[in-house]
C-alpha positions as CSV (number, residue, x, y, z in Angstrom):
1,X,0.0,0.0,0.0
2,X,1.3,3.5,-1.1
3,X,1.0,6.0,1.9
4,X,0.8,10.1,0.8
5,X,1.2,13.0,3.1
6,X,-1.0,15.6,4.2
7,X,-0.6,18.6,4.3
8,X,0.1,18.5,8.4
9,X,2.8,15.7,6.9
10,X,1.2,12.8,8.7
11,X,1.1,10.1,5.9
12,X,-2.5,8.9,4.4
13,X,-3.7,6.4,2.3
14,X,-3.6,6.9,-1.5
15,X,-7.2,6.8,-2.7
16,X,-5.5,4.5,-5.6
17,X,-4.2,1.9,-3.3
18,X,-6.4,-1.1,-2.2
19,X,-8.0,-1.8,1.0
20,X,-6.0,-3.8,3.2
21,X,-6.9,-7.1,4.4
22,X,-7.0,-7.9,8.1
23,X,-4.3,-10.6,9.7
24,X,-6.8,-13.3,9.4
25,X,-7.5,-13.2,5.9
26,X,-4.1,-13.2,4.8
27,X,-3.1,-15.7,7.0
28,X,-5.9,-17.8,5.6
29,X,-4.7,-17.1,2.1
30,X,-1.2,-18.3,3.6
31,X,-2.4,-21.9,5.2
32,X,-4.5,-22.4,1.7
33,X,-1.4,-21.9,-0.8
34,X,0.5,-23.5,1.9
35,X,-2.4,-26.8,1.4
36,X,-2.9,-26.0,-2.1
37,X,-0.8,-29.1,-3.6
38,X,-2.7,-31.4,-0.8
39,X,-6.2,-29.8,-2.3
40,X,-5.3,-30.5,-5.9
41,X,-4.4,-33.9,-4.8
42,X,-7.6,-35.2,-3.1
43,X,-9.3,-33.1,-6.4
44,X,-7.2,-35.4,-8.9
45,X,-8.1,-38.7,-7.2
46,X,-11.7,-37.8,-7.0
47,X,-12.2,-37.1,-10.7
48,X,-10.0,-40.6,-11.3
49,X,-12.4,-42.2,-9.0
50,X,-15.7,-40.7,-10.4
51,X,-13.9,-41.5,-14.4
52,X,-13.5,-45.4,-13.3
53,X,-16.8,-45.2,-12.0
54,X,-18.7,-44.1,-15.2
55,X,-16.2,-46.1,-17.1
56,X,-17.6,-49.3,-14.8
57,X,-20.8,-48.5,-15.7
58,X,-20.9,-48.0,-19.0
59,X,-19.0,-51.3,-19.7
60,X,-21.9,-53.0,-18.3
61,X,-21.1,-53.6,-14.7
62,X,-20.4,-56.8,-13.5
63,X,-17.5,-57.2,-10.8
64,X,-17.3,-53.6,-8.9
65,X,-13.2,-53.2,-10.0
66,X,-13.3,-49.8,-9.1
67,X,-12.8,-50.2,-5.4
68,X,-9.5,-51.4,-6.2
69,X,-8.7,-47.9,-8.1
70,X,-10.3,-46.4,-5.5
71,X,-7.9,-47.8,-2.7
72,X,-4.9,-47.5,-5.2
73,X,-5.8,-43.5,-4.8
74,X,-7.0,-43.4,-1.4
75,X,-3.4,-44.8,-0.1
76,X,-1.4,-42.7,-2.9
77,X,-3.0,-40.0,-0.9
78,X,-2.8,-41.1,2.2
79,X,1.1,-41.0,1.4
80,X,1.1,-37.8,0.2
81,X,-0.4,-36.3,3.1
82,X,1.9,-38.4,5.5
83,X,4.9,-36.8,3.4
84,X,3.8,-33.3,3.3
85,X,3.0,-33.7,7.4
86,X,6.4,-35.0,7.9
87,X,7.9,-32.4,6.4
88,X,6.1,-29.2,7.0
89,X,7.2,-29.4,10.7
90,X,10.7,-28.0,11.9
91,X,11.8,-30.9,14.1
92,X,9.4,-34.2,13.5
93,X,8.7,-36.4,16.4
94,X,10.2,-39.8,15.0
95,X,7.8,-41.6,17.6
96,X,5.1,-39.5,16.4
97,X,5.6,-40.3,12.4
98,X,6.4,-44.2,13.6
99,X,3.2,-44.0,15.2
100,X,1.2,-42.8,12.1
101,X,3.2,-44.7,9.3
102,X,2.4,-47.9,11.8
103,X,-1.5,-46.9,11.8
104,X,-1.9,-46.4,8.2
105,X,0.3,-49.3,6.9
106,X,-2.1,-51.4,9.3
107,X,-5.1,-49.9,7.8
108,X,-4.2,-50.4,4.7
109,X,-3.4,-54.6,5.2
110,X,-7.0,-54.5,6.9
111,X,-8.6,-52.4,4.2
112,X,-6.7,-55.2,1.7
113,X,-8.2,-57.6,3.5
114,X,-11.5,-57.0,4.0
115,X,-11.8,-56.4,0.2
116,X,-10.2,-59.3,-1.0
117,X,-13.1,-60.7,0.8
118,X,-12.3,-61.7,4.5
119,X,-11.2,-65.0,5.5
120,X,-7.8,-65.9,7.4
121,X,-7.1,-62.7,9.4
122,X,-3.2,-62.6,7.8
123,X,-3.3,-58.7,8.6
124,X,-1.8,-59.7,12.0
125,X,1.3,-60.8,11.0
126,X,2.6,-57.2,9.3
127,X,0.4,-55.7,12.5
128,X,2.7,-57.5,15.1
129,X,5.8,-56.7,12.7
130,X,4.9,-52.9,12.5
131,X,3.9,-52.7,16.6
132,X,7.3,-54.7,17.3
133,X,9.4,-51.4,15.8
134,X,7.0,-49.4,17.1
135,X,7.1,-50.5,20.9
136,X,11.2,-50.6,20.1
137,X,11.1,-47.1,19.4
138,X,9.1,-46.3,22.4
139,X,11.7,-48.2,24.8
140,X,14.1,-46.3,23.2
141,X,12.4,-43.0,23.4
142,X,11.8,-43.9,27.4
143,X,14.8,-45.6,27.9
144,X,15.6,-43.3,30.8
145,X,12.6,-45.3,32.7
146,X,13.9,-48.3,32.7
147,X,15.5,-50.1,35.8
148,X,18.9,-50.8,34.3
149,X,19.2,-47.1,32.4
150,X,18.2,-45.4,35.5
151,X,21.2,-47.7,37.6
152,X,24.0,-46.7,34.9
153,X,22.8,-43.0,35.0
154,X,23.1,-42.9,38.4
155,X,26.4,-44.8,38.9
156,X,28.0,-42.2,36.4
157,X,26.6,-39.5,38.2
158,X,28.3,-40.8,41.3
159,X,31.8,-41.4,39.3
160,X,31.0,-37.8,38.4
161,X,30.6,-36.2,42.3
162,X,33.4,-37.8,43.7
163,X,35.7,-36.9,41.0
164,X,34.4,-32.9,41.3
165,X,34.5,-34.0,45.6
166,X,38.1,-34.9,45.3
167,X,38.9,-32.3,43.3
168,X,37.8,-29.4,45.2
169,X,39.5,-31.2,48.6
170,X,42.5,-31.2,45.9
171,X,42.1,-27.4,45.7
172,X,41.4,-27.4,49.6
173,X,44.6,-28.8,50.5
174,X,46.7,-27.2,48.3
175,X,45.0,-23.5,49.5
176,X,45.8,-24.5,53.3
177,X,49.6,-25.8,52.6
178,X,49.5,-22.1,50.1
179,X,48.2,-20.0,53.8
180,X,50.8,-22.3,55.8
181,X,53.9,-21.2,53.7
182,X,52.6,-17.2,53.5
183,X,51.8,-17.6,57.6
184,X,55.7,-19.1,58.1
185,X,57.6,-16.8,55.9
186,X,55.6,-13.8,56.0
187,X,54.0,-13.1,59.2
188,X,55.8,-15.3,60.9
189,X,59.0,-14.0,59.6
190,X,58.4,-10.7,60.1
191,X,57.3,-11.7,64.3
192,X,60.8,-13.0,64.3
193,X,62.6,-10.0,63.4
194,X,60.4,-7.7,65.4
195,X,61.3,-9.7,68.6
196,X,65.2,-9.9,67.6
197,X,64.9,-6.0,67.2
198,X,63.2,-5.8,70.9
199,X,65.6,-8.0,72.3
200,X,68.6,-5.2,71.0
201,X,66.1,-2.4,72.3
202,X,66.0,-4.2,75.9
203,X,70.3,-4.6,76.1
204,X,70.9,-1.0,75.1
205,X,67.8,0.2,77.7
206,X,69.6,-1.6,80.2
207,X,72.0,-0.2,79.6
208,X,71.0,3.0,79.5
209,X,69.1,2.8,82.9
210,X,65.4,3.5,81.7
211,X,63.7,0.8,83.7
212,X,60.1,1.6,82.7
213,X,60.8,1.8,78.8
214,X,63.1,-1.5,79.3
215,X,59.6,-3.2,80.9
216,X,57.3,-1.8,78.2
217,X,60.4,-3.5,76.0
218,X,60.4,-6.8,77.4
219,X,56.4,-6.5,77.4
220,X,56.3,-6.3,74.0
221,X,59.0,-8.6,73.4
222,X,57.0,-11.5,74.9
223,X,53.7,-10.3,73.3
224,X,55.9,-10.9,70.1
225,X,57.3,-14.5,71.1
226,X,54.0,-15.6,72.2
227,X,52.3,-14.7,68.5
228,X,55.3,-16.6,67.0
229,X,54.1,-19.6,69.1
230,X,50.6,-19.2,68.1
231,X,51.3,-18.7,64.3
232,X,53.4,-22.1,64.5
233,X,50.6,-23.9,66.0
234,X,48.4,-22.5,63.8
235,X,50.4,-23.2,60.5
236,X,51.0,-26.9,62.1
237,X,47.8,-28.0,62.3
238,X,47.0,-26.4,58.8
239,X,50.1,-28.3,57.2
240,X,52.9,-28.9,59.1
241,X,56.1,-28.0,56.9
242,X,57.6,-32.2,57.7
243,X,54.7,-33.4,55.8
244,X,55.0,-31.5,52.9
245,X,59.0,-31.6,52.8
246,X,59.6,-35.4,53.8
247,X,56.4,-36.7,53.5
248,X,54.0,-38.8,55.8
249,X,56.6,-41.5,57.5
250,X,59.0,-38.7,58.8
251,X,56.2,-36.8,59.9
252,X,54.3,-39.6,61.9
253,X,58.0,-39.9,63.1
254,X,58.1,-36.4,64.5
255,X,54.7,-37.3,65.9
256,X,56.2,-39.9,67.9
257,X,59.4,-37.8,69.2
258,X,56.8,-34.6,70.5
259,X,54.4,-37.4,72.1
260,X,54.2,-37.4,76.0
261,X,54.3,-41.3,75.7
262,X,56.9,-43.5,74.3
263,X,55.8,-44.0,70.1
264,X,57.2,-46.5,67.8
265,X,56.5,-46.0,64.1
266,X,56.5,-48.8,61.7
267,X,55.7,-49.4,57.9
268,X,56.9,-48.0,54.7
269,X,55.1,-46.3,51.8
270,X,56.1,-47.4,48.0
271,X,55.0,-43.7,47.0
272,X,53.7,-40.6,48.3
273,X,49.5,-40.4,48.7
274,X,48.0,-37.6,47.2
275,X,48.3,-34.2,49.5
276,X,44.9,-34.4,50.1
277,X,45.0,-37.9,51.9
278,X,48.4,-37.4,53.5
279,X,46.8,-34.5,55.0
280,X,43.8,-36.8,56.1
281,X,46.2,-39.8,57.7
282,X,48.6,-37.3,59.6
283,X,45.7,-35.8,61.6
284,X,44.5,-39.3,62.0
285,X,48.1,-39.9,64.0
286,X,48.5,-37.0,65.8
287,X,44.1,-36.9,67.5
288,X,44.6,-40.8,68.0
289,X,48.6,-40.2,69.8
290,X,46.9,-37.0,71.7
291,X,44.3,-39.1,72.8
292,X,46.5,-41.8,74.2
293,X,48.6,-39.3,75.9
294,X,45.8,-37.6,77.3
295,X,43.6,-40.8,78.3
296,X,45.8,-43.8,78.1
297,X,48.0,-43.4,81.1
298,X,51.3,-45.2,81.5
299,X,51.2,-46.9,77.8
300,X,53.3,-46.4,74.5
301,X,51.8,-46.6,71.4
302,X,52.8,-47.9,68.0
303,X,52.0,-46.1,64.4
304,X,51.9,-48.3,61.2
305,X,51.7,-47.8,57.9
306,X,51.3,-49.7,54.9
307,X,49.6,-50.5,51.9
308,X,47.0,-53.0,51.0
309,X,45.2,-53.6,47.6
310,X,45.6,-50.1,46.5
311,X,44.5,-48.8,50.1
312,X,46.9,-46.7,52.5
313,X,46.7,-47.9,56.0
314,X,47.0,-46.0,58.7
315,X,46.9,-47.7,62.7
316,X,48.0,-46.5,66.1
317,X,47.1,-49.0,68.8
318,X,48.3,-48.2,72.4
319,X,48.4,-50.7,75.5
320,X,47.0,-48.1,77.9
321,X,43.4,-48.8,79.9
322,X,41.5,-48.1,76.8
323,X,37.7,-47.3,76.9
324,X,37.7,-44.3,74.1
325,X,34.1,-43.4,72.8
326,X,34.0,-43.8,69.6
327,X,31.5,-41.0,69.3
328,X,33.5,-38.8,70.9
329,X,33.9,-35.3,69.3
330,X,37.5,-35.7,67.9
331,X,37.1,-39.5,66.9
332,X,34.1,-38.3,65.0
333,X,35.8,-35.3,63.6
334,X,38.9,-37.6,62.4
335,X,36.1,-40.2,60.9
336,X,34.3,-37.3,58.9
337,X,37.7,-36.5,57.4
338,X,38.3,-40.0,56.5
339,X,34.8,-40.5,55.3
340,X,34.9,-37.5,52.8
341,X,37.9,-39.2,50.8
342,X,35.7,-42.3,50.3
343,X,38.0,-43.8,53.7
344,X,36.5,-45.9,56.2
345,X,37.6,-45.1,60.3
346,X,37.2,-48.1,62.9
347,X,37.7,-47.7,66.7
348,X,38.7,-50.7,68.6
349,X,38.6,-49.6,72.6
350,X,38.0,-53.3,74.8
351,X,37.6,-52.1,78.7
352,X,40.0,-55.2,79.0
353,X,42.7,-52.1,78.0
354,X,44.4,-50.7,74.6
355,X,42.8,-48.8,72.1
356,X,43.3,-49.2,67.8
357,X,42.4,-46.9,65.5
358,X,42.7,-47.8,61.9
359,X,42.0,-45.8,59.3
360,X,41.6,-46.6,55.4
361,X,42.2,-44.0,52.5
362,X,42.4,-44.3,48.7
363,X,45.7,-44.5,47.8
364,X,45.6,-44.8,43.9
């Protein structure tokens, strides 16, 4: 449509131009040249069909031979429309056109039969043949229903979480060794000089006679010494610098020497764990050799460490009076550590005396 301005320069309609048509005509006009072919179709098989017809007639009757023409057009047709279905949508359902094809492939072996005149019912053989496919496809389709699918989905999606679960206590590890080494040669460090610079501060107060300024000194001195002590605790029981140097023996080793009992350790590892899991067994050592200390009384305890079928074992038995709760705080803080790298913690405590702890980790 041509549009002319007015004279306020707001565009008109030219009086030439047609009328327009609303949205639902022309989307009429749309769907019928869209169906047009289909129309022409079911047009040309009628006039076929009313043409055998006449021609029937006029040859004087007799056998009725045009139903077979008839149902030659009728599944030409039937094709036709089936093809022009299929392919007039974006994305076809391939259940949905197995589902039709099936239908009118079994209507036409019934239509077949009834017209050849009945008897044996040999339309079920295709039938079964065609539903067979069919009911394949749907299992297919579905598949994600069925007991054994739903088992292997779900066993990958395990394989899946603890991979991502032991990587991110990968990345946990390796952050807490990362603070440990900034806490030991940055602040740390830095405590160590302040208190060395004190100390030289006190010796020339002395000697200088200032008694209150030499006390303020020392004050701070020992305020300094005592946040050295803290930071080492704290950076030893994020990593301690043994285990990551030398590894797990020589640390379960230094275990033993800092102990308030008398600790032997045993064993040998082929190689190294993983960070993550050495982390894991150490703590295991040093809450099960605090316990014994703290509980056990006179005893000595004994660390071993081994391997078996792929598996890093960790035990610390002690011959003290034993009784330890297994659902104590720290034994269930040490079995939550254990039980988040897929390990297994087991608490042997008779009240005859001696305690075991024995811890499993993966060690692949």
């Amino acid at each position: 449509m041509r549009a002319e301005p007015d004279r306020a320069g707001t565009a008109r309609p030219s009086a030439t131009a047609p009328a327009p048509t609303s949205a639902t005509e022309a989307g009429v006009g749309v769907r019928w040249l869209d169906e047009s072919p289909l129309v022409l179709h079911l047009g040309g098989s009628a006039f076929l069909g009313a043409l055998v017809l006449v021609l029937w007639a006029l040859t004087g009757g007799g056998a009725f031979w045009p139903m077979w023409v008839w149902f030659g057009l009728a599944v030409a047709f039937g094709v036709y429309a089936l093809l022009r279905s299929a392919l007039s949508e974006p994305r076809p359902s391939r259940l949905e056109r197995t589902r039709q094809w099936f239908l009118f492939a079994s209507g036409v072996e019934v239509t077949i039969w009834l017209l050849s005149g009945g008897g044996a019912f040999w339309p079920i053989w295709p039938i079964l043949g065609f539903g067979s496919w069919y009911l394949a496809l749907l299992a297919l389709s579905r598949g994600d229903a069925l007991p054994w699918r739903r088992a292997r989905q779900l066993a990958e999606r395990v394989d899946v979480l603890t991979r991502t679960r032991r990587g991110a206590l990968d990345v946990q590890a390796e952050e807490l060794r990362r603070i440990e080494r900034d806490l030991h040669d940055g602040a740390q460090a830095r405590l160590v000089a302040l208190s060395m610079r004190l100390g030289r501060a006190e010796q020339r107060l002395q000697d200088d006679g200032d008694e209150a300024t030499r006390t303020l000194v020392l004050d701070a001195q020992r305020d300094a010494e005592a946040a050295i002590g803290e930071l080492r605790d704290l950076a030893r029981g994020i990593a301690p610098p043994i285990l990551a140097d030398r590894g797990l023996l020589a640390a379960a080793q230094a275990l033993g020497r800092r102990c308030a009992i008398p600790v032997t350790v045993e064993g040998a590892l082929a190689r190294r764990p993983s960070p993550v899991v050495e982390s894991a067994a150490y703590f295991v050592i040093a809450e099960s050799l605090t316990n014994a200390a703290k509980h056990a009384g006179p005893a000595s305890a004994t660390v071993r460490l081994g391997e078996e079928q792929g598996r890093l074992v960790v035990e610390i038995a002690d011959d003290g009076t034993g009784g330890a709760d297994p659902t104590g705080s720290g034994l269930t803080g040490l079995r939550r550590r254990v039980e988040a790298l897929d390990g297994r913690l087991a608490v042997s405590a008779p009240d005859a005396g001696g305690t075991l702890v024995r811890a499993e980790l993966p060690h692949g």
